[in-house]
N, C-alpha and C positions, 0 to 999 in steps of 0.2 A: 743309168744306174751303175755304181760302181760292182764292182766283182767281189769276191772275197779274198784278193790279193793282199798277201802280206808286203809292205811296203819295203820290209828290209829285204827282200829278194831281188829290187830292182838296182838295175846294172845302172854303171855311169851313162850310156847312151839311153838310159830311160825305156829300157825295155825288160823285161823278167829274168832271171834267168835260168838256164836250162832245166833244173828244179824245178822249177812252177810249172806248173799244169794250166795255171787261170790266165787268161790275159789283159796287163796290163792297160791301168784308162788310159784315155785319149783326153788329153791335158789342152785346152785351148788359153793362151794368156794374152790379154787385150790391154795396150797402154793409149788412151787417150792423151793428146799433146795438141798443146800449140804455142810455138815461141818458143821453146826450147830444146832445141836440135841437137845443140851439142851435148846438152846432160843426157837429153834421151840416147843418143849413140853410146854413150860411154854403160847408161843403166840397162840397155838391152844385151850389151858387149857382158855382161857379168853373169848375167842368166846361163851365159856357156858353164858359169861353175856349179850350176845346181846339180846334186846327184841324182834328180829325176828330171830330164828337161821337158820341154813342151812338143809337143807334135805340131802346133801352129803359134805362130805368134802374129797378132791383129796391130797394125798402128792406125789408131782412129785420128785422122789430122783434119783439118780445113785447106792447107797451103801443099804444096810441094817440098818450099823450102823447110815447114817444120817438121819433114821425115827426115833431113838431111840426106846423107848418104846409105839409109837406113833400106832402101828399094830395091838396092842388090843383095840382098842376104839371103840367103836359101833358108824355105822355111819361114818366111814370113812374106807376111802383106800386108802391104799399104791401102789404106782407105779415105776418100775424101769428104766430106760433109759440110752440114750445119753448124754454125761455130758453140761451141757449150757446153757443160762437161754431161749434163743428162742425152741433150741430141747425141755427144761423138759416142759415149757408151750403147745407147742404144743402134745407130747404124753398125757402130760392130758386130752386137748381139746379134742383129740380120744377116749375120756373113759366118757365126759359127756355125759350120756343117752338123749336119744331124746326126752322125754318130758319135759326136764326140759327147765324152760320160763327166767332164767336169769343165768349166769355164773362172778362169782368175782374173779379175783386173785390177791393174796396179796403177799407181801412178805414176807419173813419168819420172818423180824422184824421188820413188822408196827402193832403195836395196834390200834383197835378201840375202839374209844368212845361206850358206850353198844346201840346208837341209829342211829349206822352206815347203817348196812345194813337196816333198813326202812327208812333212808333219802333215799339210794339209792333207792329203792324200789318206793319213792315217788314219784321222780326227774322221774325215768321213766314212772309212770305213764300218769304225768303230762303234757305229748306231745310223742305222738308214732313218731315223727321221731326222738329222742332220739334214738342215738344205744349202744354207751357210757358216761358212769360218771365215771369222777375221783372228790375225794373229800377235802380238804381244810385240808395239815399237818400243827399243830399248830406248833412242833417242825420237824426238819430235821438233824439226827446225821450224816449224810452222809457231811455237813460243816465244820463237826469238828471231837474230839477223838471220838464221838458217846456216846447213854445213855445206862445204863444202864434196865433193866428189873425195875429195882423200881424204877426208873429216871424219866421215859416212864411212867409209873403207876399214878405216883407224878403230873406228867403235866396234866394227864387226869381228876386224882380226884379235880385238880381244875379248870378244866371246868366242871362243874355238867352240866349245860344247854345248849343244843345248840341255834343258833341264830333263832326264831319267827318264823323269815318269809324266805320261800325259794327263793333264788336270783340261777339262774341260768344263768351262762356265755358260750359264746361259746368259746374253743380252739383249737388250732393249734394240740394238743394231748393228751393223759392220763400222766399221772404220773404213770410209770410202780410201784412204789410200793403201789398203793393201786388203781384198776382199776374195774368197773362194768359196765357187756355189757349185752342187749338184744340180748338173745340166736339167736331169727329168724335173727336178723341182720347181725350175723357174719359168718351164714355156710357159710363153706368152705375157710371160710378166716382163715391163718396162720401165724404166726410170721415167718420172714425171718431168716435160720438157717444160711445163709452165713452169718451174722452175730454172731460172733460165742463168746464162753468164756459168759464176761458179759453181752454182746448186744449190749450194748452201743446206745441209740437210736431207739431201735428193739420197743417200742412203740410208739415213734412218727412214725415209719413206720406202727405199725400196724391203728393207729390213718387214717394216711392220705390213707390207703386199704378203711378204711370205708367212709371216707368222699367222695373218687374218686365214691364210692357206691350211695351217695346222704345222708348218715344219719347224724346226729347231734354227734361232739364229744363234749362234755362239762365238766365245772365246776362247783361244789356246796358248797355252804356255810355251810352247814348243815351236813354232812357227815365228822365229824372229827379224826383225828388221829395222831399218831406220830410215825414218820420213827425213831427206834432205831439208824440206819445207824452203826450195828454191822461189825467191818473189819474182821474178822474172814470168809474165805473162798473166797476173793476176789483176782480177777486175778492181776497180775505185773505191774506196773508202765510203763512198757517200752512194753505192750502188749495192756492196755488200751491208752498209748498217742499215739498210731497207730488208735485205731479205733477211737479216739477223732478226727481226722484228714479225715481218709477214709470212715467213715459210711458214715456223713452226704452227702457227696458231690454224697456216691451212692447211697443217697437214693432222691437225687434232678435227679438221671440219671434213676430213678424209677418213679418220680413224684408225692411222698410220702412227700415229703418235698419241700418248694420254696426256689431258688438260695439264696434270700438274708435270710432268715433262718439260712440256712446252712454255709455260710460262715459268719455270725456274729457267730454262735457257735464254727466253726473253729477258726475265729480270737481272740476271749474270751479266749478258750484255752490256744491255743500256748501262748498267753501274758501274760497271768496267771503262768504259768508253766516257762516262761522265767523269770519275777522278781521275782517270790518266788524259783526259784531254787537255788538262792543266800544265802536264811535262808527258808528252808524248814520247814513245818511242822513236826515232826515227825512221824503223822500217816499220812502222803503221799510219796509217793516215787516221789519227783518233778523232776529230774535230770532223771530218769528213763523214767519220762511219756514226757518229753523234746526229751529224744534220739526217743522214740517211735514216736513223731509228726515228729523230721526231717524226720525219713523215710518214713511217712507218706506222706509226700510235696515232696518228692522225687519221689514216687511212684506215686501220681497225675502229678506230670512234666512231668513223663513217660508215662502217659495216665492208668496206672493199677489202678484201684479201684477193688481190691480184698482184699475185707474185712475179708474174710475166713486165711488170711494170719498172723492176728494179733495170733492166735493159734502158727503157727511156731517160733515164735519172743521169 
């Protein structure tokens, strides 16, 4: 549980200062990766600019080579696993120590603004039934070719300020690439591994775990960043347009998600994927993620929502 620390009392080294009386959370930040060493070196290299740093940082890998040179850093740990963005999150989540009061996990190429983690920090204070914050990407390369590392840089140094005043919204779930929970509120809750490869969705499941719990999943203004959306390590066209089709509908047979939800995410999809399969992007495989929906809609006609199946495909 967080303290009644005022956030702007914290020092550059992420500690209170001499003023404060309360002490300072204990920040765990977890980047699941694999296949991309070099962005993640550079995206953990930048976390030195935040004015609240982390007291641990988790790399949740499969490989060796996907921590890169990232093993010597002081302050952090490497971890190795199951290949998959819900397994590598959850063996991290096994390795945050029990005192620590908040838990962030980012992706391995979203930058933060240097005054990320104390909005979040804020945002939680600012009402204990808060359990989750996700916070406001200025850009999203996951739309497009994706940015580059100086791209992402460039869009940040020209947001120097974030906005005044905290506006805090309610949603439906986090934005798995850049998400911050209150430790007490999540034991024992886990990302669903039957969701498997990307997730696909595997946060708004874990979103509506907490909400079915009674806590707050929200949005903030304040908390800025920008999703690189680097394609480098990303599952198949015809592996994701299967879970584009099967998560959602298994996660409305979970109660994690509501019917019309889910099939407005379905129906976006599939129709997405049917007109542009005619002039495709080049960094999407559209024809692929087409074939992966049909059998997707075939598989729901059949009654099977086994989402664990998009792995075989």
């Amino acid at each position: 549980m967080l303290n009644s620390t005022d956030c702007s009392q914290v020092t550059l080294s992420g500690k209170t200062s001499p003023s404060s009386s309360a002490t300072q959370a204990k920040v765990c930040l977890i980047f699941p990766t694999r296949g991309r060493a070099e962005v993640l070196e550079r995206v953990v290299a930048s976390v030195d600019s935040q004015t609240v740093r982390p007291d641990l940082i988790i790399v949740s890998c499969v490989t060796d080579e996907d921590a890169g040179k990232l093993a010597s850093r002081p302050g952090l740990l490497v971890i190795k696993g199951q290949a998959g963005s819900s397994a590598q999150r959850n063996h991290a989540l096994n390795h945050v120590p029990d005192d620590f009061d908040v838990v962030i996990i980012l992706d391995d190429d979203f930058l933060m603004h240097d005054r990320w983690i104390a909005e979040m920090l804020k945002a939680l204070d600012s009402d204990p039934a808060i359990a989750c914050v996700t916070g406001t990407v200025l850009a999203d390369g996951i739309h497009g070719p994706g940015y580059s590392i100086e791209e992402g840089q460039a869009i940040l140094a020209s947001t120097r300020e974030v906005p005044p005043d905290l506006s805090v919204v309610s949603t439906g779930g986090p934005y798995g690439c850049n998400m911050a929970f209150r430790a007490s509120s999540i034991t024992g809750l886990r990302f669903d591994e039957r969701l498997v490869l990307y997730g696909w969705q595997e946060d708004r499941d874990f979103g509506g775990q907490i909400w079915n719990r009674g806590g707050r999943v929200v949005r903030i203004n304040t908390a800025l960043g920008v999703h690189l959306g680097v394609k480098r390590g990303r599952v198949s066209g015809r592996k994701l347009g299967y879970s584009q089709v099967i998560n959602p509908l298994y996660l409305v047979r979970k109660k994690t998600m509501p019917w019309r939800d889910a099939v407005d995410h379905v129906l976006r999809n599939v129709a997405s994927n049917v007109v542009r399969s005619f002039a495709p992007e080049p960094w999407i495989d559209r024809r692929g993620r087409l074939g992966g929906n049909l059998i997707g809609l075939w598989d729901c006609v059949r009654g099977r929502l086994t989402p664990e199946r998009a792995a075989k495909l």
